[in-house]
N, C-alpha and C positions, 0 to 999 in steps of 0.2 A: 105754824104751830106743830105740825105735823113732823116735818123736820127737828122740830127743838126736844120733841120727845121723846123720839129716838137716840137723839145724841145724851140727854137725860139719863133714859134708860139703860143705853150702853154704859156712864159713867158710873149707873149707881152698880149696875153689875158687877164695872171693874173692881169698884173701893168694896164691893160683898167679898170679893173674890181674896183683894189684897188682904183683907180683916184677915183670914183664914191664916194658921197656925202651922195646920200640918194636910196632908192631902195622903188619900189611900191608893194607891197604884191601881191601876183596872188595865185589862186587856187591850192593847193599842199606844200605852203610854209611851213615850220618852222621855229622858230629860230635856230633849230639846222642847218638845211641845208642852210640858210641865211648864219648864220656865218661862215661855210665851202666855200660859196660860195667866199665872199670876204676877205677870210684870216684873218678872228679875231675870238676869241675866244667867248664862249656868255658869262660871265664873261662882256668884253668890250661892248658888243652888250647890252647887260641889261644899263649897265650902259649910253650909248650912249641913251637910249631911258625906261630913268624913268619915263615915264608914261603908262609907259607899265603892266597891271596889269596878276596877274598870270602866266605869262609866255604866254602870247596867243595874235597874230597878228590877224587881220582880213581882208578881203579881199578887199583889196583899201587903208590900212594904208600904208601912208609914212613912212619909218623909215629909223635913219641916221643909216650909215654902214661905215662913215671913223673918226678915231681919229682929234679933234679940228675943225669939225662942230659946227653951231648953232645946238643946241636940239631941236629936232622937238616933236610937239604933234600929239598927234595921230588925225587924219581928219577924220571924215564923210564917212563914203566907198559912192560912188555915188550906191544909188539904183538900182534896177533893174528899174530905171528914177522912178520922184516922182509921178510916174502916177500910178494909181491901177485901176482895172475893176472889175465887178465881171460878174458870172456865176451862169448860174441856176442848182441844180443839177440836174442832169439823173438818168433814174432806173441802177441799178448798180454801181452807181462810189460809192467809200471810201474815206476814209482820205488816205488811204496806196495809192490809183488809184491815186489820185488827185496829188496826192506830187510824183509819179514817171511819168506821165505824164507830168506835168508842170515845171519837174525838180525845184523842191523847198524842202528844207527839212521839217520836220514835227512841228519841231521849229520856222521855217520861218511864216508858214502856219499860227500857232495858235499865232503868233504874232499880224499877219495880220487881224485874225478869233478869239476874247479872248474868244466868247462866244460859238466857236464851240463846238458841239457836237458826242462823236465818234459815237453815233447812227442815221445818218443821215436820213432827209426825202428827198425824190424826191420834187423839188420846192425849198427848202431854197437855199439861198443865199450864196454864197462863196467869198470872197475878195482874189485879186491873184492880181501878179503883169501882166501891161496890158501888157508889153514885153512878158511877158509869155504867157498869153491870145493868143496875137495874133501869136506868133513864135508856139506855140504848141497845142493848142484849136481846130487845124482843122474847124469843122465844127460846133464848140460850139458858142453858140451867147453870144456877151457882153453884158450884161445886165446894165449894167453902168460905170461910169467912174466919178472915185475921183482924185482928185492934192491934196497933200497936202507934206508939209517940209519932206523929207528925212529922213530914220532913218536906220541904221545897220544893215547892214543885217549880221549874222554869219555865215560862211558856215559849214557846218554840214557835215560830210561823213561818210556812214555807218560802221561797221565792224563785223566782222565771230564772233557769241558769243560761236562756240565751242569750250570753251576752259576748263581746271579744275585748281585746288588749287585757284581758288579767293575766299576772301571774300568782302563785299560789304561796304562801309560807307559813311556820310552825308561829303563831302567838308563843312568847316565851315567855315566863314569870322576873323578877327583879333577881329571884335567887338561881337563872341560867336553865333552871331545869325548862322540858319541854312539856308542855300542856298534853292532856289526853286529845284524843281525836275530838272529842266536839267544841275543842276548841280551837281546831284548826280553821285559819280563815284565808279565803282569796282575797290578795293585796292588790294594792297599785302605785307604783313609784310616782308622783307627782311633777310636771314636765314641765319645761318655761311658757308661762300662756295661757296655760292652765288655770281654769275657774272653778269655786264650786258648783255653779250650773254645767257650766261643762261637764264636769265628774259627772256630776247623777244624769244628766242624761245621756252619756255617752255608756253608762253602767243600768241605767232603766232603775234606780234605787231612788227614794225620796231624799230631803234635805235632812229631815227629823230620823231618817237612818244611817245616813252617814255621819252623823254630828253626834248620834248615839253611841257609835263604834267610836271615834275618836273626837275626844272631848277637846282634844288639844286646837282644833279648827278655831276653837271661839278667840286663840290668840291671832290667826288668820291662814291664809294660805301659803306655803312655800314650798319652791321647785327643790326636788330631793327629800320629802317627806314622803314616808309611805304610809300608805291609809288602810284600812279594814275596810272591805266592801262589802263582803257578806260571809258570813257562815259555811264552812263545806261541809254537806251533806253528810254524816255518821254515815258509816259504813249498812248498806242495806239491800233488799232483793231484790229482783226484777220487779216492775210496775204490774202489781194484779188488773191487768184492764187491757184494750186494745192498743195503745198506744204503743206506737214504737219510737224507741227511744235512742235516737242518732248522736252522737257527738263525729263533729268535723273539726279536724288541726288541722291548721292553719299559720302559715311562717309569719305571721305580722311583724316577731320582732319589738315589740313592745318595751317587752321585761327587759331585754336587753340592751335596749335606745338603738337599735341597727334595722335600716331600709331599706337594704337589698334586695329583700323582699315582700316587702308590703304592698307595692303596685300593684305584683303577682296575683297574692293574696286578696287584696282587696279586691280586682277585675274577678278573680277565682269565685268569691263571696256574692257576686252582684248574680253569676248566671245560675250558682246555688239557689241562692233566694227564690228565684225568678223557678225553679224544678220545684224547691220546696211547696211553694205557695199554689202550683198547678194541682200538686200531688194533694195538700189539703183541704183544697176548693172540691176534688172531686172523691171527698170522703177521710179521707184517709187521715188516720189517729196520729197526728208528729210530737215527740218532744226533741226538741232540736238544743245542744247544748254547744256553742261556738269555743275552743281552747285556742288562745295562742300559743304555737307547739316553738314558738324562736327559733333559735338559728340550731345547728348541727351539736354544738357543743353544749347550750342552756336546754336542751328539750327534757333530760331527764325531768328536771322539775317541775315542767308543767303535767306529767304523770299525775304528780297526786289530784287535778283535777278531775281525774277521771275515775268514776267507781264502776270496778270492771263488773263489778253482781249485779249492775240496773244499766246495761249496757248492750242493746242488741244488735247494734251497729257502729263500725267508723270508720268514716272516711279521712285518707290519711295515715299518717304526715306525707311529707313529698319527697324528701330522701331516704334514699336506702340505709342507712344505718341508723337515723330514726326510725324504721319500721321494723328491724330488727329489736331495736329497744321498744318499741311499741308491741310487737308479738311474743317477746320474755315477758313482758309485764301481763299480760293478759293470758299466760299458754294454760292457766288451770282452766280459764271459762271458756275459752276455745271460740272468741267472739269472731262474726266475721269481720275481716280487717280490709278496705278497699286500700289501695296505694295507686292513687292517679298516675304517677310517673317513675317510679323506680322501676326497674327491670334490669334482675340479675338472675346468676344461675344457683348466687349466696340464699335467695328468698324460696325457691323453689321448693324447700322443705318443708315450709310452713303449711298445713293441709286446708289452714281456714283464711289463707291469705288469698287476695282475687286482685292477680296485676293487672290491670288496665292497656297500660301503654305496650303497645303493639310491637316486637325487636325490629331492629334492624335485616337480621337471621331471617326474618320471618319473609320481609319481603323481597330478598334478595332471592330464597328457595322460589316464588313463585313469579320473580322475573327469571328465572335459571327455566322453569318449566314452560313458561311461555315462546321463550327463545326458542329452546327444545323444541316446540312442537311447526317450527316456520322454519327451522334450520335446514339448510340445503348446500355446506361447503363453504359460506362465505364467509370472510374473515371476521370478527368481530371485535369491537375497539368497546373499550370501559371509561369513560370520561369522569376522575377521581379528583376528588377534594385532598386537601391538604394531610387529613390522615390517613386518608386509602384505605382506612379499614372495610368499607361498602365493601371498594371497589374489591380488594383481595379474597375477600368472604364470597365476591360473588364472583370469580375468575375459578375460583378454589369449586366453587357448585356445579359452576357452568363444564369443568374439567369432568367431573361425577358424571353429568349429566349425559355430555356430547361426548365421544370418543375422536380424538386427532385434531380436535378445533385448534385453529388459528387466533390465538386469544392476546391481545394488548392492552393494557392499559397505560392512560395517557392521561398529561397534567391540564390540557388544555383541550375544549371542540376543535380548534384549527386543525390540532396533529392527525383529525379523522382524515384517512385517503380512500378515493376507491382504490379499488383493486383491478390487477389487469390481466386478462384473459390471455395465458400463454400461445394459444390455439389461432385467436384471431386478433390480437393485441389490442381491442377494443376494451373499454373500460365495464369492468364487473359491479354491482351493486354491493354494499359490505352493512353489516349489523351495526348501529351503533346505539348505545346505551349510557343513559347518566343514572351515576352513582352520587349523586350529592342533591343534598336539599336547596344550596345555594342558590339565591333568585338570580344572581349575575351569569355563576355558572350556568346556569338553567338557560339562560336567553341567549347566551353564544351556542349554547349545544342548537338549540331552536332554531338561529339562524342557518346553522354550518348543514344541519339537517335538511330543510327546504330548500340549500344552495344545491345542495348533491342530490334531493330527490329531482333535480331541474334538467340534472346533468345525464342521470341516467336513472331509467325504472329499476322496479323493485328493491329500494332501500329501506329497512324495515327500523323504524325506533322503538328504542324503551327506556321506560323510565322508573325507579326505585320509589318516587315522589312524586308529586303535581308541584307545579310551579307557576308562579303569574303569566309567563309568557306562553301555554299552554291555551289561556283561556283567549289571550287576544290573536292566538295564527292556528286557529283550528283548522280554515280551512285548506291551508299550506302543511300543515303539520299531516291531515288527514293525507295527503298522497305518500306519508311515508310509513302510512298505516301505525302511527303511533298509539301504542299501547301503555300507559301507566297506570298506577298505583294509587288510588286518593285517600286520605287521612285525616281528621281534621279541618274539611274540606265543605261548607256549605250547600248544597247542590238550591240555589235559589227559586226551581222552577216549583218545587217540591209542595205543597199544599201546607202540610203539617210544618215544614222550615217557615212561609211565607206566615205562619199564626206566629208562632215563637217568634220571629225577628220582631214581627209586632208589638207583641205583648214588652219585649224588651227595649222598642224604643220608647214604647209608652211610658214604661214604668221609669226608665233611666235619662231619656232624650237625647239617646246617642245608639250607632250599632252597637254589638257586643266584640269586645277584642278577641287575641285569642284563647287568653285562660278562662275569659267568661263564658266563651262557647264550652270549652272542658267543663266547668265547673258545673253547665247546665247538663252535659250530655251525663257524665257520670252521674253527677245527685238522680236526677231522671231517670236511670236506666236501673240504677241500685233499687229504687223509693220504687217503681213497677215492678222489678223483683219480686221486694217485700212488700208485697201489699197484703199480709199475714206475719204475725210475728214466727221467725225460724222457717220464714218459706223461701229464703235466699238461694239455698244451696238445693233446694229441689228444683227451683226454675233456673239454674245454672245454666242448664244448657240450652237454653230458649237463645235463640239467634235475633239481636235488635240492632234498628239502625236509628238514631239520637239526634240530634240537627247537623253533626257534620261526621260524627262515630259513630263506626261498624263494633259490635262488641257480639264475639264470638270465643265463649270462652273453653279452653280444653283442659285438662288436667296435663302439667307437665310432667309427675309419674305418676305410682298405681296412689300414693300418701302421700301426694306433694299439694301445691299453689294451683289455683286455677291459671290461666293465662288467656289472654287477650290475643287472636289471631284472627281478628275483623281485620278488612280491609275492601275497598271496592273497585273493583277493576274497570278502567274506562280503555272503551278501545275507539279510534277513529277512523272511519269508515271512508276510501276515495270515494 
């Protein structure tokens, strides 16, 4: 019995429901869950109510919801009553304060307000509605009070923008022209394989949002449709609150169906995460907005994703001419801009730009100084990669440095010889050095190195890099008192490394590759920067070491780029 009543009562609800003519919009509606509500399809529901544009109700339209109704048009939502007030502003309130205080969207507001300003003065004026005024105003005084006709209000509700693969573009009308900004929305090209559940959840949006933005779904899904995912943001201020608000680009590649770099990307996105979630476990305010930034040539237009006035942070993009269009696009707000891997002499200009990656230059100067300081006559050999540019930068140093040196560079470890003592023809110990990151390169020089420390003492190595074969002939390497350079580089004994690899096999069930170690050490070292909004650039010069990055940043002139000149010097010891 118990069962049959329920199924009873469910039915009579239904046929209540279907009786029903017309239905008043409220807060939370769609078309999609309208039509679910009363058993018709939106297919019918469009049709029942043609004057319906874009697929989009507002709050207070009447709409028919039963087959062989009059067609109704869409009414007037009743305002929040045709009364408006205004208000003086106070020291501290925003646009962001104002519009969550008075629960009004930001749309609402500058409807209300055409000529507002997001840089507000204490004393100017603000138009609100007076229900608002006076249900939420507190202690705020009306400063006046207008009547005037009624007009629409839309209701607006916010949403999570961390999300990745969007790209962004103009909604345009039948007649070509191009919409105002709030009707600008982030798109998504529709790919083979592709599901509705996949969409929303690979976009964090419900079904009854997506199908609301584009009605055209209820004929089904197809690869090469582009869909409307959400709303971008009207133009607006920084967040009145602690929060700080990161957007990271990122090459996914999406918008423009190319995988280049998306492994990258993705690994990059995993050791992010992984600094994010540290950073807000131990307090700390995030909004974190994911853009895919595409390939070199599509990244202009993932730009309009980004609102450079609620922007206190970004990391990224990863090329250098991206980051140039990235620091044009943003030079009025002066945001700071991290660039994980670009390094030129082009970006140097940028004052609010903070390169990461370490030059080459950089550590070529401080194997030129180390040599320097063990030099005593011996010949020394440059063991150079295919472009020799290391190697010539740092023959070129080492010239600066040493006066009269005996200096070679050579394409292979074998070409290293000793040298022979004119005096007693017995063989001399000689300098040798690798200029290349090469693992191959790297384990011939390793061998040729411990062959001639065997041969005769006092052979001294360096090296520009660390390389695998370093970690497994340490203690053969150490009689030739090898000195190198680490980057990038794990040091596994480490306390703080042995938590993080942790934490990331946990979360992932694998180690971390190597953009995921980047992608931790930077988000990480930026996010304890900022652990105040606009305290980036005062903790600049705090010296930290990350799970496998040294980040020691200098200014490259008196108005330039910060720069990146970590590095950790390993030396071994006979």
């Amino acid at each position: 019995m118990i069962k049959r009543f329920f199924v009873l009562s469910g039915l009579c609800m239904f046929l209540s429901l279907s009786a029903q003519k017309t239905h008043t919009v409220i807060k939370g509606d769609t078309p999609y869950n309208i039509s679910k509500k009363y058993g018709i399809s939106l297919d019918e529901l469009y049709k029942l109510n043609p004057a319906v544009k874009d697929g989009k109700f507002s709050i207070g339209d009447v709409v028919n919801v039963k087959t062989g109704t009059a067609v109704s048009t869409k009414t007037p939502a009743v305002n929040t009553s045709s009364q408006t007030g205004k208000i003086i502003l106070q020291p501290k309130q925003t646009v962001y304060g104002i519009t969550k205080q008075y629960r009004i969207s930001e749309t609402d507001l500058r409807k209300l307000n055409p000529d507002l300003d997001s840089h507000l003065k204490i004393g100017d004026e603000i138009t609100l509605p007076l229900d608002s005024i006076k249900k939420y105003g507190g202690n705020q005084t009306i400063a006046a009070t207008v009547i005037k006709p009624a007009e629409r209000v839309t209701e607006s509700t916010s949403v999570n923008n961390n999300k990745t693969k969007i790209d962004s573009g103009n909604d345009r009308s039948s007649g070509g022209s191009a919409h105002s900004n709030q009707d600008e929305y982030a798109t998504y090209t529709v790919e083979q394989g592709d599901t509705v559940f996949s969409i929303v959840n690979k976009f964090g949006v419900t079904i009854d949002e997506l199908i609301a933005l584009n009605p055209e779904l209820s004929k089904g899904l197809k690869a090469g449709m582009i869909l409307k995912i959400r709303k971008l943001d009207a133009a607006y201020i920084k967040k009145n609150g602690d929060a700080l608000s990161v957007v990271l680009m990122l090459p996914f590649g999406y918008s423009t169906n190319e995988t280049q770099y998306r492994a990258m990307a993705t690994d990059f996105l995993t050791g992010a995460k992984l600094a994010i979630e540290r950073n807000a476990s131990n307090g700390q305010k995030l909004d974190i907005k994911i853009v895919d930034s595409g390939n070199e040539a599509s990244f202009k237009s993932s730009l309009s994703q980004i609102n450079p006035n609620n922007t206190d942070l970004i990391i990224g993009p990863f090329f250098k001419s991206n980051v140039i269009d990235l620091l044009d696009f943003t030079k009025t707000q002066k945001i700071p801009v991290v660039a994980p891997f670009a390094n030129s002499p082009e970006l140097y200009n940028y004052s609010n730009l903070i390169i990461v990656e370490t030059n080459n230059q950089t550590y070529a100067d401080k194997i030129a100084e180390e040599v320097k300081s063990v030099y005593s006559n011996q010949k020394i050999y440059i063991v150079a990669d295919a472009k020799k540019e290391n190697a010539n930068y740092l023959k070129s140093s080492l010239e600066k440095n040493i006066k009269n040196a005996q200096i070679t560079v050579v394409n292979t470890a074998a070409e290293i010889q000793l040298d022979q003592n004119m005096m007693t023809g017995q063989s001399a110990p000689v300098i040798a050095i690798l200029a290349s990151d090469n693992d191959a390169l790297g384990e011939a020089f390793s061998n040729k190195v411990i062959a001639l420390s065997k041969e005769v003492q006092g052979i001294k190595a360096f090296s520009m890099y660390a390389v695998p074969s370093f970690d497994k002939k340490v203690d053969e390497l150490s009689q030739a008192s090898l000195v190198y350079l680490m980057d990038r580089k794990i040091n596994t004994d480490g306390s703080f490394e042995k938590e993080i690899l942790a934490a990331y096999k946990s979360k992932y069930c694998k180690t971390p590759g190597k953009y995921a170690v980047i992608g931790f050490d930077v988000v990480n070292d930026m996010l304890t920067r900022e652990n105040k909004k606009g305290e980036i650039f005062k903790q600049i010069n705090k010296v930290q070491t990350q799970l496998a990055t040294k980040f020691e940043f200098v200014k490259s002139k008196s108005n330039g780029a910060y720069v990146n000149t970590g590095f950790r010097v390993i030396r071994l010891v006979p």
